[in-house]
Each structure stands twice: as structure tokens, then as C-alpha cells.
N, C-alpha and C positions, 0 to 999 in steps of 0.2 A: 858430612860437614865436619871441620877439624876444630879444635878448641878455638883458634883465634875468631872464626865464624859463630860459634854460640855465642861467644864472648858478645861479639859484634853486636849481634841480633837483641841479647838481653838489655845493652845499653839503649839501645831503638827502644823497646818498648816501655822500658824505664821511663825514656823522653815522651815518651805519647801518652804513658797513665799521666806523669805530671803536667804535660799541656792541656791533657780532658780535663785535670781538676781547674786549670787557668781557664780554657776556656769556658768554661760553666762560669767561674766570676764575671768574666768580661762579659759572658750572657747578663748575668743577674743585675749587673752595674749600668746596663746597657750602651755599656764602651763599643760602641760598633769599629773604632779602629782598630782595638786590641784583639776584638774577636774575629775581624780579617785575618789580624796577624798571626792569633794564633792556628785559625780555620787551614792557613797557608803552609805554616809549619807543619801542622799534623799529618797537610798531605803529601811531603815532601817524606818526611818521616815513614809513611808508608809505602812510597814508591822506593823508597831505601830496604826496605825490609821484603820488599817484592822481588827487588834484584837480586837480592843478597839472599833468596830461594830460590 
């Protein structure tokens, strides 16, 4: 994997620690829209970091 690829992949999981911390509020608030939102985004996030291995 060449620099532009780690690059890639660190920003991805950068985005998935800070939507686990959102999602946890959206849990604790019990915003069920937010935590769709963000349930949605995290997996979109992962299937990004899947490809992109």
C-alpha cells in the first residue's frame, strides 16, 4: 500500500473513532434519528476501509 493509501485509511478511522464517540451521545440522549445517522455512516466508513484493503 503506497503513502496516498495509509494516508486514506488513517483519515477513515479518524472518522469512525469520532462518529463511535457521537454515536454513544446519540445512544445516551436517546436521539434515535441521530443514531441511525450515525449507525449508517459508520458502516459506510467501514465498507470504505474494506475496499480500500
Amino acid at each position: 500500500m503506497n503513502k496516498e493509501g495509509i494516508s486514506f485509511l488513517n483519515q477513515l478511522i479518524r472518522s469512525l473513532e469520532e462518529t463511535e464517540i457521537k454515536l454513544e451521545d446519540a445512544y445516551n440522549s436517546k436521539d434515535s434519528e441521530r443514531l441511525t445517522r450515525y449507525k449508517s455512516f459508520m458502516l459506510e466508513i467501514q465498507k470504505k476501509i474494506g475496499e480500500a484493503l
